[in-house]
C-alpha positions as CSV (number, residue, x, y, z in Angstrom):
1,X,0.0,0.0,0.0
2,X,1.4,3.3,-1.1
3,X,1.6,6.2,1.6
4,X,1.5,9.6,0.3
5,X,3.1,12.2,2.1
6,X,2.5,16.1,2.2
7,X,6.0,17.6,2.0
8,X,5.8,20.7,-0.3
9,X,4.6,23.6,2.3
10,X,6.9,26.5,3.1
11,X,6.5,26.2,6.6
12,X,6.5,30.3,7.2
13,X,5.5,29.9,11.0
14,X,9.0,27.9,11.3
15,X,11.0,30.5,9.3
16,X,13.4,29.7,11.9
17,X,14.1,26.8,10.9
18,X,12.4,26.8,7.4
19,X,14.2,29.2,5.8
20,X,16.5,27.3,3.9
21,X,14.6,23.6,4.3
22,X,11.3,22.2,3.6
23,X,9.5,21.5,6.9
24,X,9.5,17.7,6.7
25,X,13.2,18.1,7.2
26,X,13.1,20.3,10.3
27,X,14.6,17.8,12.8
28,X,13.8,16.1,16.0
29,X,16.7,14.3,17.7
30,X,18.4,15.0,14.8
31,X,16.5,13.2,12.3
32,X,14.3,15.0,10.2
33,X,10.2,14.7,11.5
34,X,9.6,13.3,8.0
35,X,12.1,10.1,8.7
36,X,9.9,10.4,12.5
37,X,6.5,9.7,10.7
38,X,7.8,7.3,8.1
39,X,9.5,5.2,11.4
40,X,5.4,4.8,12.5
41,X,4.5,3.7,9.2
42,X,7.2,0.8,8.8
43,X,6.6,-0.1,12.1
44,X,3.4,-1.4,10.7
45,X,4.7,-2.8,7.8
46,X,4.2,-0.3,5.2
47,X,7.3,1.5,3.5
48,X,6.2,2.0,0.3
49,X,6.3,5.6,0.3
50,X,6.0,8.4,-1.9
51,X,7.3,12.5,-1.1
52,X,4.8,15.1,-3.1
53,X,7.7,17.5,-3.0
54,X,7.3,21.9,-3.2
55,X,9.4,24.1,-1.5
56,X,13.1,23.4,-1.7
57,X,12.0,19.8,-2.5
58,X,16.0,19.3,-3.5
59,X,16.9,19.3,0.0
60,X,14.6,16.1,0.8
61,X,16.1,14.4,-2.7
62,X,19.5,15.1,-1.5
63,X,19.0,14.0,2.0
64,X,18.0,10.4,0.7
65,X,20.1,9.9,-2.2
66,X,23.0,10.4,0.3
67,X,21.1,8.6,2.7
68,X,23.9,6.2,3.4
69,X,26.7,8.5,4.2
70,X,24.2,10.5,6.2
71,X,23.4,7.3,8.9
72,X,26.2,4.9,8.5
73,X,29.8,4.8,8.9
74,X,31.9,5.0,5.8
75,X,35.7,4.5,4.7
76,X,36.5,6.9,1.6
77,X,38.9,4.9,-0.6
78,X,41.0,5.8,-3.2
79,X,40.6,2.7,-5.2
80,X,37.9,4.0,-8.3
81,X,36.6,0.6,-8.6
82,X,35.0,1.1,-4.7
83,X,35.9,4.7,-3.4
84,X,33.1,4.2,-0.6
85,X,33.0,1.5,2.0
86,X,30.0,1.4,4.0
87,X,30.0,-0.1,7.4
88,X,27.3,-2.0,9.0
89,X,23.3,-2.3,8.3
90,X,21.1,0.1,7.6
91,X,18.3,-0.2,9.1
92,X,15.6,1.4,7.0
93,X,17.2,-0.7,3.5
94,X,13.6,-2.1,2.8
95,X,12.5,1.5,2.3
96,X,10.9,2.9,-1.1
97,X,10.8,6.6,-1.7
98,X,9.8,7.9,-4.6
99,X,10.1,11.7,-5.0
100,X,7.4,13.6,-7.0
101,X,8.2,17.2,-8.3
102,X,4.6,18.2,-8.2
103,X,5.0,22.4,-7.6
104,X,6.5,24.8,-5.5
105,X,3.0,26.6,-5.4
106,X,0.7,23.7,-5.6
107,X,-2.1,23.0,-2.9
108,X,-2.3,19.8,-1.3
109,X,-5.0,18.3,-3.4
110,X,-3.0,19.3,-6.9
111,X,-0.3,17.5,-4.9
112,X,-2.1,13.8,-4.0
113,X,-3.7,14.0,-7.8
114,X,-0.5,14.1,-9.4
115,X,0.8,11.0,-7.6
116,X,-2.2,9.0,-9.0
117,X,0.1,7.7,-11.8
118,X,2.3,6.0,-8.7
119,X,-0.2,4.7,-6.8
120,X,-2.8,2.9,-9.8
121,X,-1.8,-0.3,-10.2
122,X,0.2,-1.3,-7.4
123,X,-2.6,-4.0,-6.1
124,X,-4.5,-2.8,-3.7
125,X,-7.7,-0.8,-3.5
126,X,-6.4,2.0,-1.3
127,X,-4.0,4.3,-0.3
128,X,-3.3,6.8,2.6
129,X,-1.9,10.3,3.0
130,X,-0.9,12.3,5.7
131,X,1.0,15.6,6.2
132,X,4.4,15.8,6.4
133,X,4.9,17.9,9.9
134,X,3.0,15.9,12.2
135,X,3.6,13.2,14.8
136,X,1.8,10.5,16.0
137,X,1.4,6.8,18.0
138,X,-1.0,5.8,15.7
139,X,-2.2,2.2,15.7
140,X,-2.0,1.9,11.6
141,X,-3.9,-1.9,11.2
142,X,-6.8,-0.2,13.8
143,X,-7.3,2.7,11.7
144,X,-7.0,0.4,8.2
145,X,-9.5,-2.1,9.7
146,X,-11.7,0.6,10.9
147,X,-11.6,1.8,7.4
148,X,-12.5,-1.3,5.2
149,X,-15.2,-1.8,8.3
150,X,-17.6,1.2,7.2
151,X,-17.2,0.7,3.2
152,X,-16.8,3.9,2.8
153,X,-14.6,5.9,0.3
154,X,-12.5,7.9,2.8
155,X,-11.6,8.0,6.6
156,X,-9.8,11.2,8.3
157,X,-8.0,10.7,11.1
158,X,-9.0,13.0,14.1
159,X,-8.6,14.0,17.9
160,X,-10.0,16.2,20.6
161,X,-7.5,18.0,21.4
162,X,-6.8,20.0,24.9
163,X,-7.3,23.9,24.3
164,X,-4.4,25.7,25.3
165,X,-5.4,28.5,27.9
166,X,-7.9,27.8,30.9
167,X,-11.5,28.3,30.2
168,X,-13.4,30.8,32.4
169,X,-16.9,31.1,32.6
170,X,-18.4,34.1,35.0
171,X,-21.8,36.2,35.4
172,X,-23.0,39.2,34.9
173,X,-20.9,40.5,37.8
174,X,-17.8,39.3,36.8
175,X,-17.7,36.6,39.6
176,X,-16.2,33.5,38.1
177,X,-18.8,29.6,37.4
178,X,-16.4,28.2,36.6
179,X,-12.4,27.6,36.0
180,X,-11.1,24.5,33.8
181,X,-7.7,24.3,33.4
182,X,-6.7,23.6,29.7
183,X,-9.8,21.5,29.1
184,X,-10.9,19.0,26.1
185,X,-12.7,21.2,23.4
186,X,-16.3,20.2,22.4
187,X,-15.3,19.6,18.9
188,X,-12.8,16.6,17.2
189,X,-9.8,18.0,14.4
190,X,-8.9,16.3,11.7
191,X,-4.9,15.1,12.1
192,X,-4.4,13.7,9.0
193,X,-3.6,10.5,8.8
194,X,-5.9,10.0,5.8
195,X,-7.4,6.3,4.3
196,X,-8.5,6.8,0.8
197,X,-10.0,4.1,-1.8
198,X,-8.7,5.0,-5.1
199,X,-11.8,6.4,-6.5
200,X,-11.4,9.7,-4.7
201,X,-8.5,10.4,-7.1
202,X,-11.8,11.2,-9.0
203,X,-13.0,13.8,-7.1
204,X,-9.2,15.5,-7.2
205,X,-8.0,18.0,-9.3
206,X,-4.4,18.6,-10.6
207,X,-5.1,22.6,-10.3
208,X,-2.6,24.2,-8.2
209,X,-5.0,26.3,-6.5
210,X,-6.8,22.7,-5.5
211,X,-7.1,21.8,-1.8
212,X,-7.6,18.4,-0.6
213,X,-9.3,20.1,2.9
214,X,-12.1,22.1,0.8
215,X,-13.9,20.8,-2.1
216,X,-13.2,17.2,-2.0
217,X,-13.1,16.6,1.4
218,X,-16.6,18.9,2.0
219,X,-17.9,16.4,-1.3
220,X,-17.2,13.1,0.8
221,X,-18.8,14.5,3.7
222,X,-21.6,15.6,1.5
223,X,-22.1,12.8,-0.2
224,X,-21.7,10.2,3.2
225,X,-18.5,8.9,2.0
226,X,-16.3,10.7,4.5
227,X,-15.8,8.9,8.2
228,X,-14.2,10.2,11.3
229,X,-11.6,7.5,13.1
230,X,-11.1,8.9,16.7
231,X,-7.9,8.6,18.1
232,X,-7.1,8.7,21.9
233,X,-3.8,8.9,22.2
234,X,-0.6,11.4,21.0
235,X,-0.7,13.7,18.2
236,X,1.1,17.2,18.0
237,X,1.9,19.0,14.6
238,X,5.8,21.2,14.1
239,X,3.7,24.7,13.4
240,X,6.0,27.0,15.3
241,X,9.5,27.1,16.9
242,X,7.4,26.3,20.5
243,X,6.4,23.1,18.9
244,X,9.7,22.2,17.7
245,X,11.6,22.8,21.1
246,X,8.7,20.9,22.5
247,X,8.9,17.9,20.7
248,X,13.0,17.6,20.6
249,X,12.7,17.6,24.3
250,X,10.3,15.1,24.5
251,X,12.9,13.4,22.4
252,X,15.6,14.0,24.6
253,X,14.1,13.2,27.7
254,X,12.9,9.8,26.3
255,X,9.7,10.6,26.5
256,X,8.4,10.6,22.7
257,X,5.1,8.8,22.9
258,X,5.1,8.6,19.0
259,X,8.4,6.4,19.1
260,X,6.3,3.1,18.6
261,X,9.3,1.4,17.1
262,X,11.5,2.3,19.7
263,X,9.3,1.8,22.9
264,X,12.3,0.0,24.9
265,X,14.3,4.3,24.8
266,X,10.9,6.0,25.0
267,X,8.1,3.7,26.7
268,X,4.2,4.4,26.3
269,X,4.2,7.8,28.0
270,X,0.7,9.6,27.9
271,X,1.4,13.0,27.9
272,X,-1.6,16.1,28.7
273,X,-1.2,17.8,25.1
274,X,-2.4,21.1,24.7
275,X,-2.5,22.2,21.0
């Protein structure tokens, strides 16, 4: 099953560290978030991916043709007949990237349109996509089975996230009901983490100005072919500089809930998220 992955944004709320990279390639524990969210993928047993790239998309082709070098020990040799000696296993050979040019100024649903061509006939009746900033602990074959369960043409991922601030409710006086603490908000988000049968390709359009949030999405829902797959657990999104000093020190502290495949370093933490 391919997984399609939103990598072309510019990012401009991270200029810090967007400036001269895409997003996806901002990193956390020095790997970029992109390598984070593909990790939870393979985990699974899916690593047949494919990169829609956009902004400074060479930087995400260069960081994986010279994937090797980047991740592994190497001996430089002057012998022409094997200059590079690579030393041990990587561990992430079984991966397929394919990188897709498909515009520096191109919405997201231009984007997943144009890698129709890569995912039609590959064998299966579906594909997912999900954004390229976000991490998550995901259970994959929950939200797949959950998927082929309703018949439906598409599933978005979603949570009910923790607002930010403390909600205060007084009366006329200005003597305070009420005082919540960063409480759950009334309404779920979508997170991404999208499961599509190939026959929304359809309802796609390679337009650059195309998004996959608006018209096709608000079709689905429309038409009763979009369903909502609730997830409980971790999910925070690299928007700002906060987030990303956030998240490496989750990192750092061992304490990444969305490390599935390395829960031995980071456990099962559940951590009180406020987006």
């Amino acid at each position: 099953m391919k997984i399609i992955l939103l990598c072309g944004g510019k990012g401009t709320r991270l200029h810090e560290e967007t400036e001269f990279r895409p997003k996806p390639m901002v990193t956390i524990g020095g790997r970029p978030i992109l390598w984070h969210i593909m990790k939870t993928f393979d985990y699974y047993g899916f690593s047949d991916f494919i990169c829609c790239l956009g902004y400074r998309g060479e930087v995400i082709k260069d960081y994986f043709l010279n994937y090797e070098s980047m991740h592994r020990d190497l001996t430089v040799s002057l012998d022409r007949q094997k200059p590079v000696i690579y030393h041990g296993e990587p561990n992430e050979r079984h991966f397929q990237v394919t990188l897709a040019e498909t515009g520096s100024e191109n919405n997201s649903g231009s984007r997943v349109k144009q890698t129709r061509k890569y995912v039609d006939g590959d064998g299966d009746d579906i594909f997912m996509v999900t954004y390229g900033d976000g991490v998550a602990d995901i259970d994959i074959p929950k939200l797949l089975a959950f998927h082929r369960s309703h018949g439906k043409l598409a599933t978005v991922t979603t949570v009910n996230p923790a607002s930010r601030f403390a909600l205060i409710q007084f009366d006329e006086s200005g003597k305070v009901v009420t005082y919540k603490e960063k409480p759950k908000m009334h309404s779920w988000i979508s997170v991404g983490y999208f499961v599509f049968d190939k026959r929304v390709f359809d309802y796609l359009s390679e337009a650059p100005e195309s998004m996959l949030e608006k018209e096709p999405l608000e079709r689905l829902a429309r038409e009763g072919q979009l369903m909502a797959y609730k997830h409980d657990g971790f999910f925070y999104a690299m928007d700002t500089f906060r987030d990303f000093t956030f998240l490496n020190d989750l990192w750092n502290q061992s304490k990444a809930p969305w490390a599935v495949w390395d829960q031995e370093r980071h456990g099962s933490s559940t951590l009180d998220v406020s987006l």
